[in-house]
C-alpha positions in Angstrom: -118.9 57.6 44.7 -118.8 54.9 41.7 -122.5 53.4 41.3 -122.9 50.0 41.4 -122.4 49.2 37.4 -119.1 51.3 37.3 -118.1 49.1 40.0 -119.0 45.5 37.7 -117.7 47.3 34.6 -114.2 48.0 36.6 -114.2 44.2 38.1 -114.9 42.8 34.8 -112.0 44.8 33.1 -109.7 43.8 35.7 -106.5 42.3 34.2 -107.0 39.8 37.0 -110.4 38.8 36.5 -109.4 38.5 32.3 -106.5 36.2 32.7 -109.1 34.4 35.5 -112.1 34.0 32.7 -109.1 32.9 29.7 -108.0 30.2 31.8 -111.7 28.9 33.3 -112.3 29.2 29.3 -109.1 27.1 28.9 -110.0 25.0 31.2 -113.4 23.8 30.4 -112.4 23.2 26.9 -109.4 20.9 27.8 -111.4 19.0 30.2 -114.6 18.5 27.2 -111.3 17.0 24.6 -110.4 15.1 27.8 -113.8 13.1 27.4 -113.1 13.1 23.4 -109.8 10.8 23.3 -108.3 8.3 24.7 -105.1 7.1 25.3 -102.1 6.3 22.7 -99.3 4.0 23.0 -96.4 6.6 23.6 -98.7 8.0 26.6 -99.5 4.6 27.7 -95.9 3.7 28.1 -95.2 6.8 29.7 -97.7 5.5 32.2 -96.0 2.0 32.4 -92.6 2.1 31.9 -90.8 5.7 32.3 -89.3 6.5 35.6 -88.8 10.1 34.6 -90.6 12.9 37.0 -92.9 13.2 34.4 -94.0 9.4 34.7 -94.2 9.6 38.7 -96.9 12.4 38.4 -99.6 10.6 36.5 -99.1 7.5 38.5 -99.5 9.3 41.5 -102.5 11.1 39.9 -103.9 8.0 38.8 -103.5 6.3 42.5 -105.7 9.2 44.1 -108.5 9.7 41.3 -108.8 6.5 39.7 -107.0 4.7 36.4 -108.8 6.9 34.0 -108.4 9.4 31.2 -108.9 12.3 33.3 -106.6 11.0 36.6 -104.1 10.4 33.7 -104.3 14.4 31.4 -104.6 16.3 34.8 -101.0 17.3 35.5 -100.9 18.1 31.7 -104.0 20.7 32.3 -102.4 21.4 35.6 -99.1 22.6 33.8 -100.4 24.0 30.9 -103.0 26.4 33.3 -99.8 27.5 35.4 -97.9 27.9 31.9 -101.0 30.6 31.0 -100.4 32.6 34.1 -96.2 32.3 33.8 -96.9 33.8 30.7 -98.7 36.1 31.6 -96.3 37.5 34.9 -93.5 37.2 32.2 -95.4 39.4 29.2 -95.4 42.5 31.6 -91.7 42.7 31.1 -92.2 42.8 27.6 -95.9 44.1 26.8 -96.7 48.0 28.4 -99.9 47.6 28.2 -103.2 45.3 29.2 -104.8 45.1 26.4 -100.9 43.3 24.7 -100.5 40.9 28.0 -104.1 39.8 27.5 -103.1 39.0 23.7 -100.3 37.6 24.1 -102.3 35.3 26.6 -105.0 34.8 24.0 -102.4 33.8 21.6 -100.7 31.3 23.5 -103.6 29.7 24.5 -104.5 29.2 20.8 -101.5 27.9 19.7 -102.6 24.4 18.6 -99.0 23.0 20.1 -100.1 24.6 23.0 -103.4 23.1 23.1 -102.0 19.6 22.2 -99.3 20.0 24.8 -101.9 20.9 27.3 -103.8 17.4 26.7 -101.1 14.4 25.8 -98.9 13.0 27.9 -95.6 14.3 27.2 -92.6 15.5 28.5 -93.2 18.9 26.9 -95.9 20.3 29.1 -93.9 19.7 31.9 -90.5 21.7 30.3 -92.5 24.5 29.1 -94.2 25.5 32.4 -90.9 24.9 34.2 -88.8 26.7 31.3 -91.8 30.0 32.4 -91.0 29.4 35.6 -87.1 30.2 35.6 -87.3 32.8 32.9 -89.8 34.2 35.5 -87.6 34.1 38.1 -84.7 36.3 36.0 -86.7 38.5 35.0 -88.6 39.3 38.9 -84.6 39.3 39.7 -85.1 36.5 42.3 -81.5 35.2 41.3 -81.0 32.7 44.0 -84.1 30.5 43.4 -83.3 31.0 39.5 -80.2 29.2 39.7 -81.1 26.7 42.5 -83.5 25.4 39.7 -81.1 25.3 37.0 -79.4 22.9 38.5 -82.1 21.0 39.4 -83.6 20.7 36.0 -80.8 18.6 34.8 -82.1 15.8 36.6 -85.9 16.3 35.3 -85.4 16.0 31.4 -83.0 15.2 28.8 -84.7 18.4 27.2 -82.9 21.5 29.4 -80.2 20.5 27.3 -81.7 23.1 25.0 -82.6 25.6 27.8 -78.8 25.6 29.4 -77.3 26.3 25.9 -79.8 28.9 25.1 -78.8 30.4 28.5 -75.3 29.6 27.7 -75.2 31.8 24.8 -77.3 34.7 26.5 -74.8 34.6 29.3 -71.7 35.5 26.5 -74.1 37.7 25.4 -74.6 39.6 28.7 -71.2 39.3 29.6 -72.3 37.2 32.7 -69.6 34.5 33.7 -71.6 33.3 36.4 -74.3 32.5 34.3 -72.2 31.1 31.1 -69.9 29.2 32.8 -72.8 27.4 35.1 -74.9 26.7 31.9 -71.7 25.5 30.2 -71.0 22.8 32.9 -75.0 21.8 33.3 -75.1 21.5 29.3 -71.7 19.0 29.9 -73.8 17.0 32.4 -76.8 16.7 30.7 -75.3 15.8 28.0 -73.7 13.2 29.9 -76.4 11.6 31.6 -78.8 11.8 28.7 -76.5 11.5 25.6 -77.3 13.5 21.8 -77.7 10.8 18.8 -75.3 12.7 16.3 -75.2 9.6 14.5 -75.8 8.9 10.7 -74.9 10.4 7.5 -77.5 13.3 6.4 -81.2 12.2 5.9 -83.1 15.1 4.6 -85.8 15.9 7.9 -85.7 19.5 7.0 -88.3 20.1 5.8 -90.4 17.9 7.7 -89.6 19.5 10.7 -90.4 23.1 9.3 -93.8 21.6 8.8 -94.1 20.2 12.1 -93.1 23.7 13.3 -95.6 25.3 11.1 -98.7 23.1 12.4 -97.6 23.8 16.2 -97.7 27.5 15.2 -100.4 27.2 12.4 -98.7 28.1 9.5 -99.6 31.5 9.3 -98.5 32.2 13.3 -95.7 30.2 12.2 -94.2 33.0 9.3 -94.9 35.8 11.4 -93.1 33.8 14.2 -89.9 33.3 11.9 -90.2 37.4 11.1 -89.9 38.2 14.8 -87.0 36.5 15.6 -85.2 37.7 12.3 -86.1 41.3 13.1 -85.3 41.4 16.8 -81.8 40.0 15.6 -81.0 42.5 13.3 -83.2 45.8 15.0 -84.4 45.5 18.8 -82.8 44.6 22.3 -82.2 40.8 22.9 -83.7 39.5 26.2 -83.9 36.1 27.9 -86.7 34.6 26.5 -85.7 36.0 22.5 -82.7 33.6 23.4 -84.5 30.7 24.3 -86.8 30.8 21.2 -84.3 31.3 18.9 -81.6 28.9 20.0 -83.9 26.4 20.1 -85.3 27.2 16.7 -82.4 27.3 15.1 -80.1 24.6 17.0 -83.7 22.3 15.8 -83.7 23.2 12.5 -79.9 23.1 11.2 -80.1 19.4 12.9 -82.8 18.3 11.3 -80.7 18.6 8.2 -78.7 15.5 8.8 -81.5 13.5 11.3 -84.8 12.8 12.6 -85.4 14.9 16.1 -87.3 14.5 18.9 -89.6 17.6 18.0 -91.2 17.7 21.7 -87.5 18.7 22.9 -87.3 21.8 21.1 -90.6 23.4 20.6 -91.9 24.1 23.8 -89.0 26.7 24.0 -90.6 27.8 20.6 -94.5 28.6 21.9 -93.3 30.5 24.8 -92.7 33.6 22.0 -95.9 35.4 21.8 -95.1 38.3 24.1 -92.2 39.0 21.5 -94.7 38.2 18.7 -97.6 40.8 20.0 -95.1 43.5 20.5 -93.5 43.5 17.5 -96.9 43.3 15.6 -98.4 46.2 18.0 -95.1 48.1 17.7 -95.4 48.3 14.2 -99.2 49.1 14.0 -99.0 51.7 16.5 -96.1 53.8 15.2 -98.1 54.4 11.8 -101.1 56.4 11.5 -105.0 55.0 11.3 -105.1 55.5 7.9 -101.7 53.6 7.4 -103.0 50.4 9.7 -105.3 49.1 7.0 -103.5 46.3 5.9 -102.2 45.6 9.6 -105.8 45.1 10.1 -106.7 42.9 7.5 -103.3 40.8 8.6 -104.8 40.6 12.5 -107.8 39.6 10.6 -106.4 37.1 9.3 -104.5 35.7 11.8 -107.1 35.7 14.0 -109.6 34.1 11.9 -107.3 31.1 11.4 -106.0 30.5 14.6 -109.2 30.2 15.9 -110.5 28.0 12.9 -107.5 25.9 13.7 -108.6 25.8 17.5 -111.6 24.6 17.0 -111.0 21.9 15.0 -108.5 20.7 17.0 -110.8 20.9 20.2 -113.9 19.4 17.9 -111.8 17.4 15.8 -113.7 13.8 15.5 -116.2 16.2 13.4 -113.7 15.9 10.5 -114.7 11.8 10.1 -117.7 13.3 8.4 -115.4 14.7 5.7 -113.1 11.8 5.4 -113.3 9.2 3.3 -110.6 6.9 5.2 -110.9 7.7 8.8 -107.0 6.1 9.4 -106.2 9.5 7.7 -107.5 11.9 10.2 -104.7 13.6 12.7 -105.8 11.7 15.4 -107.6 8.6 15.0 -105.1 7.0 17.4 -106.6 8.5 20.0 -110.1 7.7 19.5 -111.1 3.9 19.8 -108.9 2.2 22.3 -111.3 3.6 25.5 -114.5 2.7 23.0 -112.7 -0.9 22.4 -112.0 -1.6 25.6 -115.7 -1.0 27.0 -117.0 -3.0 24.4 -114.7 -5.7 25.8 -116.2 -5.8 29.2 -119.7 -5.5 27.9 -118.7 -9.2 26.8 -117.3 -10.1 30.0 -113.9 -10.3 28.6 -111.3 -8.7 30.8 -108.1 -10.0 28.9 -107.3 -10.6 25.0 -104.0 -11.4 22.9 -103.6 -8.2 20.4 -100.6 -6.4 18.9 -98.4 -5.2 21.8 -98.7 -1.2 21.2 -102.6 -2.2 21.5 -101.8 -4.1 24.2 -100.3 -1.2 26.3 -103.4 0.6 26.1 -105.9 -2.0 26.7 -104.1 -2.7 29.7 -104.5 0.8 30.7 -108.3 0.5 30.7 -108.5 -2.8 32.6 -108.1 -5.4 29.7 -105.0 -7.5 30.3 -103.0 -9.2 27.7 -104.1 -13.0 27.5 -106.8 -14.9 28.0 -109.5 -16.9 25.7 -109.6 -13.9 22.8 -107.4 -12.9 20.3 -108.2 -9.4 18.7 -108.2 -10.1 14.9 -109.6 -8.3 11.7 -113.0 -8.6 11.5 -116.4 -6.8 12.0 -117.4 -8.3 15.5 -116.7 -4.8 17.4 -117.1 -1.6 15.2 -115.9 2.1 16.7 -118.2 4.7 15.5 -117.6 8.5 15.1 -120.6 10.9 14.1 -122.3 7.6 12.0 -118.7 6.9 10.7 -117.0 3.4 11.5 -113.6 4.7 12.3 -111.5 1.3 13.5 -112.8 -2.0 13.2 -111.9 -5.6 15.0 -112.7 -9.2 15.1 -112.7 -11.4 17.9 -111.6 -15.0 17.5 -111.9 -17.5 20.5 -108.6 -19.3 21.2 
């Protein structure tokens, strides 16, 4: 009969209790970056302005818990939590073992795209954890439901237009009419209701959008990212999600050559590759012998060592004012003084003041209203500080 400390040590190693403790992890983290930043112009007008699904969720969030930053990021913690566990149902179709699903878990939720996706208000949190969900529903075979919400996705977002040629192509691939010719019509009608700027003579983005790739990935992630698509194309079996990644990739990248993309269309079909990633590292560990694994595990080292360096400076990243010498230069200083403006604001008793419209948008977010007897200039009458740093500046000028 198993004592009492076999039965802990078995509950603990439960893949269950894992992905449970990953995502509580997750979780707490998100919520502590939550109380970090506030919010940007693009978010704000998502807030204000869009009439996409996307938009109807925060306001509804924000009607039940409150106009605040955390009423307004909670669907994007919501989505990114449920896009952990997709992930994981979908990595046992490609991973054999625990100890690879856990991994690939690990991996995803490290992915500083990931993290960002799981805090801003965008458009991409929401396609990736319903792009999980339908690959989720091929592979569990539940084919009705899987193209029910096909079709439904092309009212949701102009970026499925990615998704339905991905599964387009996979549908040629797997000699599947039903699937091509369904994609092919729902890639027309997208395409329709949402349009594709193809406009413009050839800009050079290229390589701006390989970089922008490279920090969603980390640039190291990013390489070995590149190497697993290449070598399932030209050595292993091509399944659903290898489709969606690479499509996307590479539809992305050869149009960045002649114009500038919207990036958050394209790469949440991107992060959802690290079961394929883990798989073909482990594959390729495990079929040489321990004494052959030595630089494979100086590479996981690696890896390892700056993903999570990358992680934490993302979730800790107003630290980096202490090594800046212009805080306009850090990653995200446009997230980090409108919530601190706006309460020095109502310490004055001012409620509304004239500034820039994008600052404007925000403001009104946090209960100061364009107008009134102020005008937001530059000055030194309200400073926003940062670990001892002055990171924005304003004056205030009575009208």
């Amino acid at each position: 009969m198993p004592t009492k400390s076999q039965n802990f040590t078995k509950f603990l190693t439960d893949e269950r209790v894992i992905l449970a403790l990953i995502c509580l992890f997750d979780l707490l983290f998100l919520l502590y970056c939550v109380s970090t930043i506030s919010l940007s112009y693009y978010e704000a007008r998502q807030f204000f302005e869009d009439r996409n699904l996307l938009g109807f969720i925060v306001r509804l969030s924000c009607e039940f818990l409150g106009q605040n930053d955390y009423a307004i990021r909670l669907p994007m913690i919501v989505f990114h939590i449920l896009s952990v566990i997709l992930l994981y149902k979908i990595s046992k179709f490609y991973l054999k073992f625990k100890f690879d699903r856990i991994l690939a878990v690990l991996l995803f939720v490290f992915l500083p795209g990931s993290v960002v996706g799981g805090l801003v208000v965008s458009s991409s949190g929401l396609c990736l954890m319903l792009t999980l969900f339908v690959i989720w529903l091929f592979c569990n075979q539940n084919f009705r439901l899987f193209y029910l919400f096909l079709v439904l996705l092309v009212f949701v977002d102009e970026a499925f237009l990615v998704l339905y040629l991905s599964l387009f192509i996979f549908g040629i691939y797997k000699k599947d009419p039903i699937l091509s010719w369904l994609c092919a019509v729902l890639f027309g009608v997208s395409l329709y209701f949402f349009g594709f700027d193809t406009g413009g003579r050839p800009r050079g983005h290229f390589a701006d959008t390989f970089g922008i790739f490279a920090a969603t990935f980390s640039p190291p992630i990013f390489a070995f990212f590149v190497y697993t698509i290449y070598r399932i194309w030209v050595k292993e079996s091509k399944e659903i999600l290898w489709f969606v990644c690479v499509v996307a990739f590479c539809f992305c990248m050869v149009l960045s050559i002649r114009q500038r993309l919207e990036l958050e269309n394209f790469l949440p079909f991107c992060l959802i590759s690290t079961p394929l990633m883990v798989r073909v590292f482990l594959n390729s560990y495990r079929v040489r012998l321990p004494q052959f694994r030595k630089k494979y595990n100086i590479l996981a080292v690696f890896l390892s060592a700056f993903l999570v360096f990358n992680w934490f400076l993302i979730i800790f990243n107003p630290i980096l004012y202490q090594f800046i010498s212009e805080p306009k230069m850090h990653f995200a200083n446009k997230f980090h003084y409108a919530k601190e403006l706006a309460k020095s604001l109502k310490e004055r008793d001012i409620n509304a003041v004239f500034s820039d419209e994008k600052l404007a948008f925000v403001l009104k977010f946090y209960g100061i209203l364009p107008g009134g007897e102020y005008i937001l200039t530059d000055g030194d009458d309200i400073k926003i500080e940062k670990f001892g740093k002055i990171i924005a500046n304003f004056g205030l000028k009575k009208l």
